[in-house]
mmCIF file of the N, C-alpha and C atoms, coordinates in Angstrom:
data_MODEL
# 
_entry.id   MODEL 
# 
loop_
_atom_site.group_PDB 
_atom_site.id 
_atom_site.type_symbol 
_atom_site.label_atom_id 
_atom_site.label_alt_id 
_atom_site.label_comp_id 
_atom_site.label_asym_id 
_atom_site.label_entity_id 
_atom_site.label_seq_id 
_atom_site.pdbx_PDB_ins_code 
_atom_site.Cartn_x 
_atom_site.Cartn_y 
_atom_site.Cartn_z 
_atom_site.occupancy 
_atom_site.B_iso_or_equiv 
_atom_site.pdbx_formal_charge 
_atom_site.auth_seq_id 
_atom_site.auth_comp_id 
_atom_site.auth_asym_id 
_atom_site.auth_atom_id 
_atom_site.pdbx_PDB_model_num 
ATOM 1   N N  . UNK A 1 1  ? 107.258 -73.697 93.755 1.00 0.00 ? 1  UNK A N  1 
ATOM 2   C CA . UNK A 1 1  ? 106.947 -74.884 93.001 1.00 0.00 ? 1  UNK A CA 1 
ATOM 3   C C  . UNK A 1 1  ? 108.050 -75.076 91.961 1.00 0.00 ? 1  UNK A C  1 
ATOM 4   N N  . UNK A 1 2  ? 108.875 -76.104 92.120 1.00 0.00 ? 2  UNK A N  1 
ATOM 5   C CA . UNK A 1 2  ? 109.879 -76.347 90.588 1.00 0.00 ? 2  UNK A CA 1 
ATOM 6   C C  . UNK A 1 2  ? 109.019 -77.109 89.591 1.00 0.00 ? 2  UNK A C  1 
ATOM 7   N N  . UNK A 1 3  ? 108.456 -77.888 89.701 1.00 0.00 ? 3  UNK A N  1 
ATOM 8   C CA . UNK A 1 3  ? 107.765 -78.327 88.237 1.00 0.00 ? 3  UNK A CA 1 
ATOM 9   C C  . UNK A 1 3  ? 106.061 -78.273 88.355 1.00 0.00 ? 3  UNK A C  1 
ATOM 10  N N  . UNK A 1 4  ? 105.608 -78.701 87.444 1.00 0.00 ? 4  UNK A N  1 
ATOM 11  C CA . UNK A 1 4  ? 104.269 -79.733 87.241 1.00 0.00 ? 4  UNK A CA 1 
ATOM 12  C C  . UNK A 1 4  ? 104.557 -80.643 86.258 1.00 0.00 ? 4  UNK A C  1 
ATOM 13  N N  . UNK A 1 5  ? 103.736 -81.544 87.047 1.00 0.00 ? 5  UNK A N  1 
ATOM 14  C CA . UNK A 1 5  ? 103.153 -82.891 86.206 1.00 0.00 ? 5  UNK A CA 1 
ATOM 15  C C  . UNK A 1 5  ? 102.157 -82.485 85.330 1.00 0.00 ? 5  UNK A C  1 
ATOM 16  N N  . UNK A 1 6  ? 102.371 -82.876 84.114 1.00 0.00 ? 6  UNK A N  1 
ATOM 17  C CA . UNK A 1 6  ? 101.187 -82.937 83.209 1.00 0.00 ? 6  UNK A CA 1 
ATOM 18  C C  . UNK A 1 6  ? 100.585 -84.585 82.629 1.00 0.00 ? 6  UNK A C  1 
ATOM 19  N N  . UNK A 1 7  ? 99.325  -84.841 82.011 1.00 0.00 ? 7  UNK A N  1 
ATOM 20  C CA . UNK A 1 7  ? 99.638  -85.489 81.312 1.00 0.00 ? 7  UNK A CA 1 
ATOM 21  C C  . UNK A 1 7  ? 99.033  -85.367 79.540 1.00 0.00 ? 7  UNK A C  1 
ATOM 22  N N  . UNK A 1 8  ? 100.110 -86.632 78.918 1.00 0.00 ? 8  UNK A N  1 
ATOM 23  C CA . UNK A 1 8  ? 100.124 -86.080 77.471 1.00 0.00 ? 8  UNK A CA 1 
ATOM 24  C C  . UNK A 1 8  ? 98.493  -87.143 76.685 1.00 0.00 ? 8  UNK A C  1 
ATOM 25  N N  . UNK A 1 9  ? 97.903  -86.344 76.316 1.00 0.00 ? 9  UNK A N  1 
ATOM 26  C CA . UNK A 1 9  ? 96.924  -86.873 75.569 1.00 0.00 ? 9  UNK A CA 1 
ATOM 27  C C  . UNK A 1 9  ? 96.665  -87.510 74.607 1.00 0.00 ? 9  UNK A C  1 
ATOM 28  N N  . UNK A 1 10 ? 98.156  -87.907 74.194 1.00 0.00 ? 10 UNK A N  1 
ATOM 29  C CA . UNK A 1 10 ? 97.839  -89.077 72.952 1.00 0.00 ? 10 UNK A CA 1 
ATOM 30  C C  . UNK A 1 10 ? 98.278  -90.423 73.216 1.00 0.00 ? 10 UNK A C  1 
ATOM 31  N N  . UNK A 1 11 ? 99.268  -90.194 74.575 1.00 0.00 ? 11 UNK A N  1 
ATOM 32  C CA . UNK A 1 11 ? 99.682  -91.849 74.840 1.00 0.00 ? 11 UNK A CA 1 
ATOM 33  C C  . UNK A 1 11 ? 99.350  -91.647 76.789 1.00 0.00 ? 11 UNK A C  1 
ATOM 34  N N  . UNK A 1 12 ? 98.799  -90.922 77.004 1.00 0.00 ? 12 UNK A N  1 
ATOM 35  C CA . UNK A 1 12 ? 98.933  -91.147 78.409 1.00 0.00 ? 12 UNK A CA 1 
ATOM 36  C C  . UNK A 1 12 ? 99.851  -90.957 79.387 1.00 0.00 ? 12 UNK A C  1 
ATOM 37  N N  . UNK A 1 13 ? 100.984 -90.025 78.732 1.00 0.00 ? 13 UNK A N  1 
ATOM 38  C CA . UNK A 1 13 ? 102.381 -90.088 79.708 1.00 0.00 ? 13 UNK A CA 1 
ATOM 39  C C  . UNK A 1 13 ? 102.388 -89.503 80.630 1.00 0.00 ? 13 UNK A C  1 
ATOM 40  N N  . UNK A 1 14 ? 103.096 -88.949 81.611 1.00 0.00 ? 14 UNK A N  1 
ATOM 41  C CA . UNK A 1 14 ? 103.325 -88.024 82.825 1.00 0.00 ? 14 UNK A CA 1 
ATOM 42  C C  . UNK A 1 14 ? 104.511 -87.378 82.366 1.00 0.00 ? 14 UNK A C  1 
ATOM 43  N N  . UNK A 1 15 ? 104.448 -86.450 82.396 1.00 0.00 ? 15 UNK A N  1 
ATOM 44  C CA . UNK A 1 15 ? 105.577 -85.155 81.820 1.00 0.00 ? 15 UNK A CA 1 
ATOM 45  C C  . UNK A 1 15 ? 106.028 -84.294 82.794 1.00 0.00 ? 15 UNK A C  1 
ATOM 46  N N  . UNK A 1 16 ? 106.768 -83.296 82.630 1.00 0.00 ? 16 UNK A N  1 
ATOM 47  C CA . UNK A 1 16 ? 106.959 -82.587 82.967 1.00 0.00 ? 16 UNK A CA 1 
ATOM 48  C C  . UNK A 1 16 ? 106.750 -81.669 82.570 1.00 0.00 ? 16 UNK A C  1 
ATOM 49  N N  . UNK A 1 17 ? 106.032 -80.223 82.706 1.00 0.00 ? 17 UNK A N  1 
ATOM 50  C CA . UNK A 1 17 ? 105.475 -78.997 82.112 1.00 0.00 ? 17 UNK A CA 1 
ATOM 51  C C  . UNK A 1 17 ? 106.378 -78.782 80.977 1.00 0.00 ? 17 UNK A C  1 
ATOM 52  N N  . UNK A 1 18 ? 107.666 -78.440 81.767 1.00 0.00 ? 18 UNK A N  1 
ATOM 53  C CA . UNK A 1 18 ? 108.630 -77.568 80.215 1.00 0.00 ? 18 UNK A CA 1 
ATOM 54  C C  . UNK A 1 18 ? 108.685 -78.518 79.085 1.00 0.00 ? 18 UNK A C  1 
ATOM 55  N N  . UNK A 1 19 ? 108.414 -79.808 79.129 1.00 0.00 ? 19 UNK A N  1 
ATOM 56  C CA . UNK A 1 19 ? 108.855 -80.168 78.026 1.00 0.00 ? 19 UNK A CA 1 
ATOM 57  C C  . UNK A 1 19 ? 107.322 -80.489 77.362 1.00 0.00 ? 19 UNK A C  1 
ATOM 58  N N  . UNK A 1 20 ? 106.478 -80.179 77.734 1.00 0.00 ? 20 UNK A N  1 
ATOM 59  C CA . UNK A 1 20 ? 105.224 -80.295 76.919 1.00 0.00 ? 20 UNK A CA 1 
ATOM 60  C C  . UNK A 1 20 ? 104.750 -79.271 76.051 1.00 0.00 ? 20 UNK A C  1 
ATOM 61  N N  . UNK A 1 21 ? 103.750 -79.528 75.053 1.00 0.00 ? 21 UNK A N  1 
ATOM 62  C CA . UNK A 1 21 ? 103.566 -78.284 74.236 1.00 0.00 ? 21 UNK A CA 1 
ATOM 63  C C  . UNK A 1 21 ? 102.048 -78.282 74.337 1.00 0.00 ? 21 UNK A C  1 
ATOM 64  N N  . UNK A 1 22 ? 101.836 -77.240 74.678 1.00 0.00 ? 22 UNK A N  1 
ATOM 65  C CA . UNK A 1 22 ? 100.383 -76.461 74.937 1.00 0.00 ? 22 UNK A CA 1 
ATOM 66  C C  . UNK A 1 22 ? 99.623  -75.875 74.036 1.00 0.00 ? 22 UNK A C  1 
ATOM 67  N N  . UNK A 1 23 ? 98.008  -76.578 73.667 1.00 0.00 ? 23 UNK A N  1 
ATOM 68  C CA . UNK A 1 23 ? 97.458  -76.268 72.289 1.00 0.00 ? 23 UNK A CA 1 
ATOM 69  C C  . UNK A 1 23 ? 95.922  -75.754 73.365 1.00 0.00 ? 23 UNK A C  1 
ATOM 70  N N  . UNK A 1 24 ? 95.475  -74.757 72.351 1.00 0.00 ? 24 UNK A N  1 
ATOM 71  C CA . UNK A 1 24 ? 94.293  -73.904 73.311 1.00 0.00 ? 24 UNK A CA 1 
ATOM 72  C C  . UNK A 1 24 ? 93.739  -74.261 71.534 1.00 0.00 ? 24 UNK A C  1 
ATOM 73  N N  . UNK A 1 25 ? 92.314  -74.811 71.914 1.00 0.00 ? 25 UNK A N  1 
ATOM 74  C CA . UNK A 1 25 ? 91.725  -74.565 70.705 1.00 0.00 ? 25 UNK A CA 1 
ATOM 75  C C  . UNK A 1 25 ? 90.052  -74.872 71.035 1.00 0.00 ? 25 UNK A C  1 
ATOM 76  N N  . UNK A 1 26 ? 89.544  -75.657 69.974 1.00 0.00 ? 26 UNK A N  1 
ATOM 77  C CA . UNK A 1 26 ? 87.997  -75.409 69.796 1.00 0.00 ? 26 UNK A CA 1 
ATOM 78  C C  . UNK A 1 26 ? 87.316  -76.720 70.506 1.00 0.00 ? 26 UNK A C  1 
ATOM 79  N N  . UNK A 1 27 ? 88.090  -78.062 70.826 1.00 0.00 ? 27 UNK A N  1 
ATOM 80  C CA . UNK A 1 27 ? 87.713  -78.836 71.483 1.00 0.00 ? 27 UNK A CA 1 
ATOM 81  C C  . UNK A 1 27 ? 87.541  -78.607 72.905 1.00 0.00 ? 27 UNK A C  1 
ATOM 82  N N  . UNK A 1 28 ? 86.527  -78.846 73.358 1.00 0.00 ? 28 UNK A N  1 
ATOM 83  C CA . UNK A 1 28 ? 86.469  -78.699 74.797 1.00 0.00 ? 28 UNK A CA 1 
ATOM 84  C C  . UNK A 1 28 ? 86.788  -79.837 75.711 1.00 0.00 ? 28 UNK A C  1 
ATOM 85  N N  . UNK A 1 29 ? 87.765  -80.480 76.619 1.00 0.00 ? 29 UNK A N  1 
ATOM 86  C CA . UNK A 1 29 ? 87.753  -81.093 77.683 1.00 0.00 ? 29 UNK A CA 1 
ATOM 87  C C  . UNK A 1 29 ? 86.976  -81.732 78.171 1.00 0.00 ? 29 UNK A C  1 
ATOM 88  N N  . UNK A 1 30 ? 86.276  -79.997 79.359 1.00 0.00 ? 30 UNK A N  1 
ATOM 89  C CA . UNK A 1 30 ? 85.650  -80.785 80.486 1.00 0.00 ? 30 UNK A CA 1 
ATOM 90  C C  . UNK A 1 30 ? 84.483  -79.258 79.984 1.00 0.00 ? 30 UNK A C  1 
ATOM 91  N N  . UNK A 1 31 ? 83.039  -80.036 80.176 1.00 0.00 ? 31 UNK A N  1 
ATOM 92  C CA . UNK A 1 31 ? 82.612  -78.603 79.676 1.00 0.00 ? 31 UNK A CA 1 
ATOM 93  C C  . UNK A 1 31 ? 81.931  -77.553 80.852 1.00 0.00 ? 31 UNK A C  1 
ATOM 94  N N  . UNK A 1 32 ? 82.037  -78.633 82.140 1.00 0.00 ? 32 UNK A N  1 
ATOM 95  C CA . UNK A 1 32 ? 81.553  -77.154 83.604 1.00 0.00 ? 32 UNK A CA 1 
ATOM 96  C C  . UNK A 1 32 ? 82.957  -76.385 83.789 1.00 0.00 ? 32 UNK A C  1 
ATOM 97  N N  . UNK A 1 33 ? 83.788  -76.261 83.241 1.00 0.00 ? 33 UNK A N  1 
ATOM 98  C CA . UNK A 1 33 ? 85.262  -75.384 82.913 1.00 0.00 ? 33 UNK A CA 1 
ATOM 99  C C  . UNK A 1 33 ? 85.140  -74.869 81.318 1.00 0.00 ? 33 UNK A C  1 
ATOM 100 N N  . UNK A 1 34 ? 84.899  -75.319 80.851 1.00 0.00 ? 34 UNK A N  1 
ATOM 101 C CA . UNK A 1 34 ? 85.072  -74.666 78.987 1.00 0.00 ? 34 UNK A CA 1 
ATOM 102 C C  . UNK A 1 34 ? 86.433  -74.853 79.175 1.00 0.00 ? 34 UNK A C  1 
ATOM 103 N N  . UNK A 1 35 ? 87.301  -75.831 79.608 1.00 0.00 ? 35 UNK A N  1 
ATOM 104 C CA . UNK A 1 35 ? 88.524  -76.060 79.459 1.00 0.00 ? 35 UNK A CA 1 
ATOM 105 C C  . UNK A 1 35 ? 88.701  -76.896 77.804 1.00 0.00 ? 35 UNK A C  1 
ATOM 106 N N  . UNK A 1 36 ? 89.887  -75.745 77.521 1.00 0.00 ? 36 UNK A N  1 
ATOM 107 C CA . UNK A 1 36 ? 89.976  -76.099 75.634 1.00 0.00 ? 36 UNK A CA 1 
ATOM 108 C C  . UNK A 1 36 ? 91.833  -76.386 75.620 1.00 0.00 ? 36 UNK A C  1 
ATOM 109 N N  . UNK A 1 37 ? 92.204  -76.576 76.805 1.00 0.00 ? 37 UNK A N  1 
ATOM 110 C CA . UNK A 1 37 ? 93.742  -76.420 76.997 1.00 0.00 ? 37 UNK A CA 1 
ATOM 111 C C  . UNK A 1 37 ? 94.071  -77.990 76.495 1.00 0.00 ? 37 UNK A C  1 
ATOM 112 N N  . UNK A 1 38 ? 95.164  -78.251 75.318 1.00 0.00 ? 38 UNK A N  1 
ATOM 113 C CA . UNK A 1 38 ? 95.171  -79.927 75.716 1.00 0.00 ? 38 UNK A CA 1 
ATOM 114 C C  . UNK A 1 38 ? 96.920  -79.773 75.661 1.00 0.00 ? 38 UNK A C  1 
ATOM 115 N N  . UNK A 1 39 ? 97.583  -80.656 76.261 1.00 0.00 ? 39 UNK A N  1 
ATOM 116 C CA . UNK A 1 39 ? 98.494  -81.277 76.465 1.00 0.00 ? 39 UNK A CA 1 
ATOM 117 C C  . UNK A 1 39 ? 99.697  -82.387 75.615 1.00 0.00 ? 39 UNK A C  1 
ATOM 118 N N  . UNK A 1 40 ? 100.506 -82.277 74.896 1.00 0.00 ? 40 UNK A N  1 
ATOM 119 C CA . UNK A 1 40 ? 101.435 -83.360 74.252 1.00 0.00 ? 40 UNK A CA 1 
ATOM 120 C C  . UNK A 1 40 ? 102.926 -83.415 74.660 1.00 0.00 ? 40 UNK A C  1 
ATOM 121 N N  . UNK A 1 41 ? 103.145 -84.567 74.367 1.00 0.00 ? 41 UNK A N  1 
ATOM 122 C CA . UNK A 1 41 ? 104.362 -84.650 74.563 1.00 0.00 ? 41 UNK A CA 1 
ATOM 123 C C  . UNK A 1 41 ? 105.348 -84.026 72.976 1.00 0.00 ? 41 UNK A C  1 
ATOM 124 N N  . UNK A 1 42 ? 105.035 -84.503 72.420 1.00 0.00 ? 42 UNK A N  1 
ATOM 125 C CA . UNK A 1 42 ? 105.409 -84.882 71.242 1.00 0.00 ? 42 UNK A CA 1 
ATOM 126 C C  . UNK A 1 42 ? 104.838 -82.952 70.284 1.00 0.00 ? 42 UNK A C  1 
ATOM 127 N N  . UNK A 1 43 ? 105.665 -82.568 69.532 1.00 0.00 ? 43 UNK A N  1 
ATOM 128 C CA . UNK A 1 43 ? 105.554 -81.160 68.938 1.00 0.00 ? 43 UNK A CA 1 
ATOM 129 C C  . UNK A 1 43 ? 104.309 -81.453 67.466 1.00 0.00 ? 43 UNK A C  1 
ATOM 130 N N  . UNK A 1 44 ? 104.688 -82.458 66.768 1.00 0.00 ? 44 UNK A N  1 
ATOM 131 C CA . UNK A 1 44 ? 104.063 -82.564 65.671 1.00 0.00 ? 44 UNK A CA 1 
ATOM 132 C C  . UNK A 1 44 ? 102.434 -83.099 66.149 1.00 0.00 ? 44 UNK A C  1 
ATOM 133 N N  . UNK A 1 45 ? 102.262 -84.065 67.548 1.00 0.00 ? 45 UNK A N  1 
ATOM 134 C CA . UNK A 1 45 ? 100.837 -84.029 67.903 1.00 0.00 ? 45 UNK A CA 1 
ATOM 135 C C  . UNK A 1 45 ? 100.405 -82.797 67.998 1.00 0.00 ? 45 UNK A C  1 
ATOM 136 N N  . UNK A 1 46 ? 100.892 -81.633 68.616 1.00 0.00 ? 46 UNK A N  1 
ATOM 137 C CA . UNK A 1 46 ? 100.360 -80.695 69.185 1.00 0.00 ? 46 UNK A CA 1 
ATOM 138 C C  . UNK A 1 46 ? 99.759  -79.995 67.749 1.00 0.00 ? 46 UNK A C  1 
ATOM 139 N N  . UNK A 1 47 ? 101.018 -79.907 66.768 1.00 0.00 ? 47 UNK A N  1 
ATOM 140 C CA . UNK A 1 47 ? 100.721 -79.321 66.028 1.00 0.00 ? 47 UNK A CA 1 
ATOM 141 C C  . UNK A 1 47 ? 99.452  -79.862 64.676 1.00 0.00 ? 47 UNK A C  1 
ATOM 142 N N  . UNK A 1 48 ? 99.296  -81.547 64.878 1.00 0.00 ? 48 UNK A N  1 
ATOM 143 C CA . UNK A 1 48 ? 97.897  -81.991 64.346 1.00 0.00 ? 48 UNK A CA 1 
ATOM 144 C C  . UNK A 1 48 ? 96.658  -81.395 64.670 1.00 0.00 ? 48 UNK A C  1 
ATOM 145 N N  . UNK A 1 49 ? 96.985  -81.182 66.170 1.00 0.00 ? 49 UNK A N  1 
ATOM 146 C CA . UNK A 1 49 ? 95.481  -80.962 67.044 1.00 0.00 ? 49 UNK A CA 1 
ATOM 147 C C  . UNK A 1 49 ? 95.520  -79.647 66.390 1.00 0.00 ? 49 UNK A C  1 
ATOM 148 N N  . UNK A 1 50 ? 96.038  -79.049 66.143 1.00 0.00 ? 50 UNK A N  1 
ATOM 149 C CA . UNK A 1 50 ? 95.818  -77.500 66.496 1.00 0.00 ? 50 UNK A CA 1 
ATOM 150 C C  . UNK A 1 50 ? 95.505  -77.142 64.613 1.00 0.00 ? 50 UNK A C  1 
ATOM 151 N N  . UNK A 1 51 ? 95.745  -77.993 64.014 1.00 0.00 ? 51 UNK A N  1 
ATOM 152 C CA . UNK A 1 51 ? 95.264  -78.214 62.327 1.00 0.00 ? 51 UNK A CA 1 
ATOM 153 C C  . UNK A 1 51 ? 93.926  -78.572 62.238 1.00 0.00 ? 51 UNK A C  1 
ATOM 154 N N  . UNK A 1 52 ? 93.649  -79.436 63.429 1.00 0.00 ? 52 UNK A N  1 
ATOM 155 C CA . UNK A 1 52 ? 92.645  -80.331 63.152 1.00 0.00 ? 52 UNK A CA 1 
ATOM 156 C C  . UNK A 1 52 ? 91.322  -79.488 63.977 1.00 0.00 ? 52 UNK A C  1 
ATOM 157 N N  . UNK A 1 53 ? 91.373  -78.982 65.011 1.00 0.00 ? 53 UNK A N  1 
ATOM 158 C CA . UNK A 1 53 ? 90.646  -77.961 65.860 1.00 0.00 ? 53 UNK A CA 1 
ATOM 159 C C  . UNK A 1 53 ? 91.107  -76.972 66.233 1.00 0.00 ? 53 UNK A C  1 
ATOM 160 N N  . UNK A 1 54 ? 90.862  -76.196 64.833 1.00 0.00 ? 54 UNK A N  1 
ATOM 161 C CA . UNK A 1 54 ? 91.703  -74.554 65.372 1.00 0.00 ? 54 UNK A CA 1 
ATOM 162 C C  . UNK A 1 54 ? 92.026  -74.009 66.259 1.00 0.00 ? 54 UNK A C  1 
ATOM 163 N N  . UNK A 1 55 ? 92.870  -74.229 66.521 1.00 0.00 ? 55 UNK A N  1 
ATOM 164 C CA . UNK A 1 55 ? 93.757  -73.486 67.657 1.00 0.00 ? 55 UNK A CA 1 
ATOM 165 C C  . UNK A 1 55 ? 93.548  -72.253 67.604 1.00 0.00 ? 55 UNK A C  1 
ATOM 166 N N  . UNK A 1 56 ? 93.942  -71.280 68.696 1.00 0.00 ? 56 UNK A N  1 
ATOM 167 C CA . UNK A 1 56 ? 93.331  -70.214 69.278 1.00 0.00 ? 56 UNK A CA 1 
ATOM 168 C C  . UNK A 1 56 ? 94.341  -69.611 69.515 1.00 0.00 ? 56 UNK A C  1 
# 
């Protein structure tokens, strides 16, 4: 596999993995997964979310 598609959760984009930044915290997703993984493009979103719902 060379990449994945992601997408970014504050505008909707399609990314590419490496350039996204990965926040694990207290919001849940989807909850039949307890998926808490969210997705940005952008470094300073990631780093709101992860202020805003403690990151893990």
């Amino acid at each position: 596999m060379d990449h994945v598609i992601v997408t970014d959760e504050m505008r909707g984009n399609k990314i590419d993995s490496y350039m996204a930044y990965f926040v694990e915290s207290e919001l849940v997703t989807n909850k039949t997964n307890d998926n808490r993984i969210h997705v940005f493009q952008q470094r300073q979103d990631a780093i709101t979310h992860a202020e805003s719902f403690t990151a893990r």
